[in-house]
C-alpha positions as CSV (number, residue, x, y, z in Angstrom):
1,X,18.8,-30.5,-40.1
2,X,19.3,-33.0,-37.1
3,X,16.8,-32.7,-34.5
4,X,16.8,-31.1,-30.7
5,X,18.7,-33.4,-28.4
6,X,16.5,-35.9,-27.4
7,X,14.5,-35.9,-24.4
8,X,15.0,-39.4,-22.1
9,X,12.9,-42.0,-22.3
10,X,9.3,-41.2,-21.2
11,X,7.3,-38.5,-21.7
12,X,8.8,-35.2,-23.4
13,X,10.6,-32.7,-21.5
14,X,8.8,-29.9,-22.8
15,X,10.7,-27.0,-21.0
16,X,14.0,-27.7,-22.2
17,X,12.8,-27.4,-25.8
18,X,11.9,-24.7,-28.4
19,X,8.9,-25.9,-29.4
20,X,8.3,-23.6,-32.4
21,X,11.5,-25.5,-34.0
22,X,9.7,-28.8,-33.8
23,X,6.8,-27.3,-35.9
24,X,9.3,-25.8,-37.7
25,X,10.9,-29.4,-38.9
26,X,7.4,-30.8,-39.8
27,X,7.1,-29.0,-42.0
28,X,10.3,-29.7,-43.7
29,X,10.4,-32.9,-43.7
30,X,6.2,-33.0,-45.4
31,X,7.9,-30.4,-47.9
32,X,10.8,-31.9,-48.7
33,X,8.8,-35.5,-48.6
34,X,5.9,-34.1,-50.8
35,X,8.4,-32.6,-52.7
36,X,10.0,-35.5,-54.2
37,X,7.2,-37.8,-53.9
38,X,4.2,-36.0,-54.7
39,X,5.0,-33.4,-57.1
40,X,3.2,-35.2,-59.8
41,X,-0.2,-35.5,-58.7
42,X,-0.5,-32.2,-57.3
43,X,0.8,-30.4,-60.6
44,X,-1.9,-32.3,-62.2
45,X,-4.4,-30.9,-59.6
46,X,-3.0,-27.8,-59.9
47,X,-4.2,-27.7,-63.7
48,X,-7.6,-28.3,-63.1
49,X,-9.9,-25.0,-63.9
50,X,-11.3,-22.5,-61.3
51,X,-11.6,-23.6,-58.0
52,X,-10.9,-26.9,-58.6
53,X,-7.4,-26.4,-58.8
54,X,-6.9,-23.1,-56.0
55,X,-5.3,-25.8,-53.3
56,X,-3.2,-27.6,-55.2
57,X,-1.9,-24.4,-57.1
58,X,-1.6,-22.7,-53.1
59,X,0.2,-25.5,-52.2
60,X,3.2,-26.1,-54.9
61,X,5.4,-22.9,-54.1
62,X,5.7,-24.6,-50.9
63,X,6.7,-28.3,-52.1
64,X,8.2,-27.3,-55.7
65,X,11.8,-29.6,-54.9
66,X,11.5,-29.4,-51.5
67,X,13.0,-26.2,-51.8
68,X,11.1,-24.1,-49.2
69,X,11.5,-27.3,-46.5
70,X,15.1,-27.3,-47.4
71,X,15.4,-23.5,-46.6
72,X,14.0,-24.3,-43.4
73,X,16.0,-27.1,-42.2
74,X,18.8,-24.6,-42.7
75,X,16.8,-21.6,-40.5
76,X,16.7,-24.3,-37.6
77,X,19.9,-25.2,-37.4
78,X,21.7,-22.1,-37.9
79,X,19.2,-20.8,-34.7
80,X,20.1,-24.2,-32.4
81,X,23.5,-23.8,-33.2
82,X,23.9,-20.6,-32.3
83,X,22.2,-21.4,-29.1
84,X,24.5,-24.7,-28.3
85,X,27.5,-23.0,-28.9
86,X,26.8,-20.2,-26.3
87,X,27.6,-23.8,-23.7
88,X,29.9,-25.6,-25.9
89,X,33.7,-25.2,-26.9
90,X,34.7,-25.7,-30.3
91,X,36.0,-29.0,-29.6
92,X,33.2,-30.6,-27.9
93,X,30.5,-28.9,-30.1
94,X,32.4,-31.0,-33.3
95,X,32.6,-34.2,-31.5
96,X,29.0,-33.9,-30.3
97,X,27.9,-32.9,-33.9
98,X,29.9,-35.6,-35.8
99,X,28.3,-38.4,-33.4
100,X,24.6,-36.8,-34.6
101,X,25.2,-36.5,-38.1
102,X,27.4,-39.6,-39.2
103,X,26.0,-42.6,-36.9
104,X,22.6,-43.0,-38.9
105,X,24.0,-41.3,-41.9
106,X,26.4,-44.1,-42.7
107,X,23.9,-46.7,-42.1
108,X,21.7,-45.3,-44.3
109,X,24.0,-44.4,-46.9
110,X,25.8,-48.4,-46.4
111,X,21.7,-49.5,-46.8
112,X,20.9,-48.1,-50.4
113,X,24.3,-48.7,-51.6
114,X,23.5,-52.0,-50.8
115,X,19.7,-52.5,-52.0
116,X,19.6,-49.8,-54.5
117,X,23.0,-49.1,-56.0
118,X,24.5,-52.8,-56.6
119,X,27.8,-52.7,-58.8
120,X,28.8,-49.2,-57.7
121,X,32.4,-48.9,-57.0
122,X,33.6,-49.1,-53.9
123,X,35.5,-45.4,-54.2
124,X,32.0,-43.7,-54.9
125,X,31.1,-45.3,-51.5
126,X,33.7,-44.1,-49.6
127,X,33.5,-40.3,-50.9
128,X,29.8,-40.9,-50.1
129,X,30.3,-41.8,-46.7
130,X,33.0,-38.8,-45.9
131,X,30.9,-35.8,-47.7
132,X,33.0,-35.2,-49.8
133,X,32.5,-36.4,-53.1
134,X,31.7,-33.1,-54.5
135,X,34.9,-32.5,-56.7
136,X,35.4,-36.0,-57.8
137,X,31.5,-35.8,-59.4
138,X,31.0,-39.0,-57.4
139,X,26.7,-38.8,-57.6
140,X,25.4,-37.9,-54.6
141,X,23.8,-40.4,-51.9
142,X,20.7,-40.8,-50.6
143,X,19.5,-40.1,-54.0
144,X,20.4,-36.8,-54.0
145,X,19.5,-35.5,-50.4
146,X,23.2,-36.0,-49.3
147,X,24.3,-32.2,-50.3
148,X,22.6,-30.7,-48.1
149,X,24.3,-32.7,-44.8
150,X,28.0,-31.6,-46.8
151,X,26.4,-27.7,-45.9
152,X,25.6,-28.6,-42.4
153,X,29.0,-29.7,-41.8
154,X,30.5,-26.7,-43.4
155,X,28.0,-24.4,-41.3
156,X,29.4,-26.6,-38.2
157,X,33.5,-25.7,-39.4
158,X,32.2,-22.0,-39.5
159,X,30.5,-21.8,-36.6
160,X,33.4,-24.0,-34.3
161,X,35.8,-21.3,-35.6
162,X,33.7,-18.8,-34.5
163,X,33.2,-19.9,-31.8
164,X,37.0,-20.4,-30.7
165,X,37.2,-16.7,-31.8
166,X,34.7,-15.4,-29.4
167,X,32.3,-14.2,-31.9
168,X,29.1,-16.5,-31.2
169,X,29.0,-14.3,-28.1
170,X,25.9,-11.8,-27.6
171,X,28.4,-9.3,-26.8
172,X,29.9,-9.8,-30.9
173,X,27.0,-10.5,-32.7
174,X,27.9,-7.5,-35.2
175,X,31.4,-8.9,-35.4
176,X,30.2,-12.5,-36.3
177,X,26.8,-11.0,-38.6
178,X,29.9,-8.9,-40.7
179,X,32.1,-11.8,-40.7
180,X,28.8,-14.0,-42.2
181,X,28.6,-11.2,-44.4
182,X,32.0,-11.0,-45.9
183,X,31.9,-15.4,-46.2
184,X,28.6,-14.4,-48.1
185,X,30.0,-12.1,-50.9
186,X,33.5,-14.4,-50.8
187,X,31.5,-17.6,-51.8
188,X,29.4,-15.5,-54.5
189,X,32.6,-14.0,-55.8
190,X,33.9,-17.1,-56.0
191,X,31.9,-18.6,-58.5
192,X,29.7,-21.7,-58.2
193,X,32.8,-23.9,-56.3
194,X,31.2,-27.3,-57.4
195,X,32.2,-28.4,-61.2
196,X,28.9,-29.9,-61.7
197,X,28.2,-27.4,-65.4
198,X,26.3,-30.4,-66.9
199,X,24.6,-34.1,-66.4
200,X,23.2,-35.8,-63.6
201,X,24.4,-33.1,-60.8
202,X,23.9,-30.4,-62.9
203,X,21.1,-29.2,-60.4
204,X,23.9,-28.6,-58.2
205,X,25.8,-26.1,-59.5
206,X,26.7,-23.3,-57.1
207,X,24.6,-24.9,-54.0
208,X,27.3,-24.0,-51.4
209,X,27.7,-20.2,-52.4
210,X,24.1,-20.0,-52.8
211,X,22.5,-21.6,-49.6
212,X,25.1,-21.9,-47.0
213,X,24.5,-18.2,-46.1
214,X,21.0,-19.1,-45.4
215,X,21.9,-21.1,-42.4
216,X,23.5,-17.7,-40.7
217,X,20.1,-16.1,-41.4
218,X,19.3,-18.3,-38.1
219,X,21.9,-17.2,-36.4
220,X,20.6,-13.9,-37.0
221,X,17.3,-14.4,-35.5
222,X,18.5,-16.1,-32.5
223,X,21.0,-12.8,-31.8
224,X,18.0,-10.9,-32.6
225,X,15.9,-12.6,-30.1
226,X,18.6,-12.0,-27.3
227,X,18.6,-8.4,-28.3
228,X,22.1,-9.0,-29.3
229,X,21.4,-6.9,-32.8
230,X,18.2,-4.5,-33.9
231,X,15.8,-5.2,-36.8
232,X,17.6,-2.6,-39.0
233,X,21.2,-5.0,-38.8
234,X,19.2,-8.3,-38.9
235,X,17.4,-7.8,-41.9
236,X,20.1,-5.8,-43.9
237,X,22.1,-9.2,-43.5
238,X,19.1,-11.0,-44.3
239,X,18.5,-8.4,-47.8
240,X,22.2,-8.8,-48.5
241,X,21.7,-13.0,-48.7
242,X,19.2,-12.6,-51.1
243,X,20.6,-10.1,-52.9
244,X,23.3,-12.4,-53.4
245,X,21.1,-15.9,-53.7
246,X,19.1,-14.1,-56.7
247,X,22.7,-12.7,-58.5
248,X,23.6,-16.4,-58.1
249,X,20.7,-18.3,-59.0
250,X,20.6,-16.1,-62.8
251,X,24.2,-16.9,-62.9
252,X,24.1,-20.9,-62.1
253,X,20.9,-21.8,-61.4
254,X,18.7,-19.3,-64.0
255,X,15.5,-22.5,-64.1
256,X,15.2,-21.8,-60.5
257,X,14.6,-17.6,-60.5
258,X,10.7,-18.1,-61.0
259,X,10.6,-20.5,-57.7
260,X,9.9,-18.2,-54.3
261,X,10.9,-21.1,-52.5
262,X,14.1,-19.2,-50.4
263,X,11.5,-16.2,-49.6
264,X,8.7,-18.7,-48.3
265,X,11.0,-20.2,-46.1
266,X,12.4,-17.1,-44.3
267,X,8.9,-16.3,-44.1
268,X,7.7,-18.6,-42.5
269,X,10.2,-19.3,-39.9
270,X,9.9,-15.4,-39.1
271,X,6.4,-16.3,-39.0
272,X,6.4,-19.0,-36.2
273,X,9.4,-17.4,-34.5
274,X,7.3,-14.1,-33.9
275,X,4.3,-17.0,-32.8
276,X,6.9,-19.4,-30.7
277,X,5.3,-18.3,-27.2
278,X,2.0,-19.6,-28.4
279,X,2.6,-22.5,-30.2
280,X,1.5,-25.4,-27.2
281,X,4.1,-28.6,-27.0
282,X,1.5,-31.2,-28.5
283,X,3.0,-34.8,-27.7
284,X,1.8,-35.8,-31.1
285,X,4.3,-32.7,-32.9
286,X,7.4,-33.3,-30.4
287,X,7.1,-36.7,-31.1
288,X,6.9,-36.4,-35.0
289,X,9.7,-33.6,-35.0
290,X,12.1,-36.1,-33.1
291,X,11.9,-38.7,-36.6
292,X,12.7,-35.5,-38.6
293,X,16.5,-36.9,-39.7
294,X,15.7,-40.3,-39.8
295,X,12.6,-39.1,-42.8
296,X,15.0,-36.8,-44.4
297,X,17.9,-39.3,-45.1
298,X,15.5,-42.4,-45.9
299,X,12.9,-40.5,-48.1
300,X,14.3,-40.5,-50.9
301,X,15.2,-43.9,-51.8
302,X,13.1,-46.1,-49.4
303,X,9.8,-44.5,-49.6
304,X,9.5,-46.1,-53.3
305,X,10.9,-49.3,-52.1
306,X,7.7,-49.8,-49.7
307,X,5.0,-48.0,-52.1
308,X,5.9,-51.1,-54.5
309,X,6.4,-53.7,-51.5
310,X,2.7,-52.3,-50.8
311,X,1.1,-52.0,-53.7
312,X,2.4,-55.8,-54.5
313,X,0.3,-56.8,-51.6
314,X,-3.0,-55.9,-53.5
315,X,-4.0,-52.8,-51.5
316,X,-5.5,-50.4,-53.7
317,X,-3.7,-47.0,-54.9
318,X,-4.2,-44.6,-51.5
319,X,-4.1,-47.4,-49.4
320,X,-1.1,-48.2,-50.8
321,X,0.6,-44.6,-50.4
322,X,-0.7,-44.4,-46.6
323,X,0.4,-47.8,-45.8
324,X,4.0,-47.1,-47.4
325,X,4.2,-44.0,-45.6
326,X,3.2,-45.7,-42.1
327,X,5.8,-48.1,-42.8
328,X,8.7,-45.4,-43.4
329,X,7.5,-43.6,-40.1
330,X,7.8,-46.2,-38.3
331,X,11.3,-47.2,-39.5
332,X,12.2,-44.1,-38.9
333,X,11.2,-44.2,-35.2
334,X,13.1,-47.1,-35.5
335,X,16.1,-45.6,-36.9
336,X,15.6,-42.6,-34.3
337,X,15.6,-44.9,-31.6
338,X,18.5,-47.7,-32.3
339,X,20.6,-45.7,-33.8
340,X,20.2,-41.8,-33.2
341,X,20.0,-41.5,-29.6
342,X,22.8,-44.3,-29.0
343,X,25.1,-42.1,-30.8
344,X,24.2,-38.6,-29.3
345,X,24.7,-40.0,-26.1
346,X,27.7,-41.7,-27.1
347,X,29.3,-38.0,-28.3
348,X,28.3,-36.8,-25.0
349,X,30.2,-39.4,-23.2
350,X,33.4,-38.8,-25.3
351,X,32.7,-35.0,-25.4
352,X,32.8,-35.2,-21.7
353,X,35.9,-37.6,-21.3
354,X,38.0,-35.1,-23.7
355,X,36.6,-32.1,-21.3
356,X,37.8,-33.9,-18.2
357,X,41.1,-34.7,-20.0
358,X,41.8,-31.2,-21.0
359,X,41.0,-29.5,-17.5
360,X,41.9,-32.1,-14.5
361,X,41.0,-31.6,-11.7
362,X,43.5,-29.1,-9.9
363,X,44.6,-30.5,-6.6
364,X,44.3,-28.4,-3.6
């Protein structure tokens, strides 16, 4: 779920973005935030009689664990990444993705070890900090929100591989939507991959063969917006993931089949895809959009740090909660600024001295 690259300094570029994907990741980041932060007080709102209740009970499907903001991170980035690698080789698209993801990741991971996980061993941090703690049943960092980045960076292996095969190409969408296909069925097939059958993680049993092939369902829109595949082909891959997801889910995940989270998500982002030309670029949303990773890794763990830190300081209940959440946006801006950008630009740099290294310059 990392953001667009960032604009520079100043005002937006607005013509170099896809503006519907920055409305896209606010609402992610409120579902996924509300989500884990909220879910309390609007379940008891949600039980009050009659009317008094309609919002609250309209409103869970679309924050019950984050789940329909989580589908929607996955949307995005299978759509951007579709688009960057119609411009980027396999090996520069890795480099450039590693220098997103891991820069603020591992100071964010190094940060609640160290305030909120004192005494841990050091071997839980280190398969925290290299994704791939999964088999070990190390618990998962960022108090929790750390499986989904592990998807991203499998999407990212999928995608550079198809890419060096020639299949993110227009001209092979059907090639690459059968090959997501085939990695589909494969995954469900074979069984829920992580050993996680009771405990702590046993929420996530089966994640990778049930949500990775979500993140190819925005590939699919992207092809289909290029004209690269019809409806008919687009939405028989898109049938066949759910098909799958809902075999899967009464397999591994049977507490989950009442939640229409997955199905909210793909509807809306086909919602505000079909709407993208008339969404306008409102500073306001492109500049809340560009603190979308920053929320998403920090959430979790720090969000209840400064509701204490500000309920401490005598402010009264919602004061409390909006001065808390002020203080974790602007942390985040922070984050987005001192950390983020320096390292995107950093993979660029490097991208482009591997580039220059692997073509010279060919003397006349």
């Amino acid at each position: 779920m990392p953001p667009m690259p960032p604009d520079p300094p100043g005002q937006p570029d607005t013509s170099a973005r896809i503006v519907f994907l920055d409305y896209l990741r606010i609402f992610a980041f409120a579902s996924v935030l509300a989500g884990h932060k909220f879910a309390q007080p609007v379940q008891a709102a949600a039980t009050q009689p009659g009317w008094a209740g309609m919002p609250a009970r309209l409103l869970w499907p679309f924050i019950e664990g984050g789940g329909a903001g989580v589908v929607v991170f996955f949307l995005v980035s299978g759509y951007i990444i579709t688009q960057v690698l119609q411009r980027e080789s396999a090996g520069v698209f890795l480099v450039r993705r590693a220098f997103r993801i891991y820069p603020l990741y591992i100071l964010a991971v190094l940060a609640e070890w160290h305030f909120m996980q004192r005494g841990a061993p050091a071997r839980a941090l280190l398969a925290q900090l290299l994704l791939v703690g999964d088999f070990t049943q190390t618990p998962h960092a960022l108090a929790g929100v750390e499986w989904t980045l592990r998807l991203e960076m499998l999407f990212y292996l999928c995608m550079a591989a198809a890419r060096a095969c020639g299949w993110v190409q227009p001209a092979r969408a059907r090639t690459l939507l059968a090959a997501c296909a085939a990695l589909a069925l494969a995954l469900h097939l074979g069984g829920p991959l992580t050993p996680y059958d009771s405990g702590l993680l046993a929420w996530a049993r089966g994640y990778i063969s049930l949500y990775l092939p979500f993140l190819f369902i925005g590939s699919a829109f992207w092809l289909l917006e290029r004209r690269a595949i019809a409806w008919p082909l687009a939405l028989g891959y898109i049938a066949w993931v759910f098909a799958l997801y809902y075999a899967g889910l009464r397999a591994w995940q049977p507490h989950w089949l009442h939640a229409p989270f997955a199905a909210l998500g793909v509807g809306l982002f086909a919602l505000l895809w079909a709407a993208r030309r008339r969404l306008p670029a409102r500073p306001a949303v492109l500049a809340l959009s560009e603190l979308t990773y920053a929320i998403y890794l920090t959430h979790n763990w720090l969000y209840d740090e400064l509701r204490r830190l500000t309920a401490q300081s005598g402010l009264p209940g919602p004061a409390a909660t909006a001065a808390a959440l002020a203080l974790l946006l602007a942390l985040c801006a922070l984050l987005t600024h001192a950390i983020e950008r320096p390292g995107v630009r950093l993979g660029r740099k490097l991208s482009k001295l591997i580039e220059k290294q692997a073509n010279p310059p060919q003397r006349p």
